[in-house]
N, C-alpha and C positions, 0 to 999 in steps of 0.2 A: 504494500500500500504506500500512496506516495501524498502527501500534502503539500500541496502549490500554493505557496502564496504571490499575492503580486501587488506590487506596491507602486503607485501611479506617480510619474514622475513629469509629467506635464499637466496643465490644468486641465478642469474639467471639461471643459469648453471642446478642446482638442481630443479628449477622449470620446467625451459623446460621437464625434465626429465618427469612430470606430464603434459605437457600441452596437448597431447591428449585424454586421460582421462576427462580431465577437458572439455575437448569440448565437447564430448560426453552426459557427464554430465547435461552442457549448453542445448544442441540441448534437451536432454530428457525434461528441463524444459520448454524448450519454446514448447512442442509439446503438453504437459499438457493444458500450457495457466497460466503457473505458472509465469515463465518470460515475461516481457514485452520488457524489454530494459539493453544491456548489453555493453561492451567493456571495453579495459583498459586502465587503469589510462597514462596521459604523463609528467612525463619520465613516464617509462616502473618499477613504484613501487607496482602494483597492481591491482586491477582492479574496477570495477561498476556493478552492479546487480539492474535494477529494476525490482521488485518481487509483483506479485496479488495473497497472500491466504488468508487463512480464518484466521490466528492467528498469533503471535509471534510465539508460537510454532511450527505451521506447517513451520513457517523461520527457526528455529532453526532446525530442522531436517532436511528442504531442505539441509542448509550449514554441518552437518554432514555428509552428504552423498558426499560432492567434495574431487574429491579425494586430491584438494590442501590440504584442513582440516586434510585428516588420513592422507596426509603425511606429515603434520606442517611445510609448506612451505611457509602459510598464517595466517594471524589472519584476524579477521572480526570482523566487527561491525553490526550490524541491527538497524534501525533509523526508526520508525516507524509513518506517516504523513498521514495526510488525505489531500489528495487534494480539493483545494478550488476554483482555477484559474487555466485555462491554454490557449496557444495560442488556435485557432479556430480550427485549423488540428489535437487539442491534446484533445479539449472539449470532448472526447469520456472517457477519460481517467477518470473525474473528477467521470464517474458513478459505475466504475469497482468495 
């Protein structure tokens, strides 16, 4: 499991400019089964990506592909975690 953070480094303004793109994006990976869990960050600095692939790698090219990324309106992080625990509604999660 991978946790994507992204953290918006132009103003808003510039972002929104990408934000349908970027949803697009979003919906392709959750149709995959690549996304798990997403939304953004409060305030309004960025966002959350929780990500099921097979590598770091396969993360690293997921987040080359947003279009926030080619238009460097975000930087990102990737944190990569093996789940161990989770609530009873999430226990699905722990096997992915």
């Amino acid at each position: 499991m991978f946790l994507i953070l992204l953290t918006y480094t132009k103003p808003l303004a510039e972002v929104d400019a990408h934000v349908a793109e970027h949803m697009a994006f979003v919906r392709k990976h959750y149709a995959s089964g690549e996304f798990v869990l997403s939304g953004r960050k409060e305030p309004r600095t960025g966002g959350v990506i929780l990500a099921r692939t097979a590598s770091r790698a396969r993360a690293e090219a997921i987040v080359a592909e947003d279009p926030f990324f080619r238009a460097a309106v975000a930087t990102y992080e990737i944190v990569e975690f093996l789940p161990s625990n989770a609530a009873p509604e999430l226990a699905a999660l722990k096997e992915l």
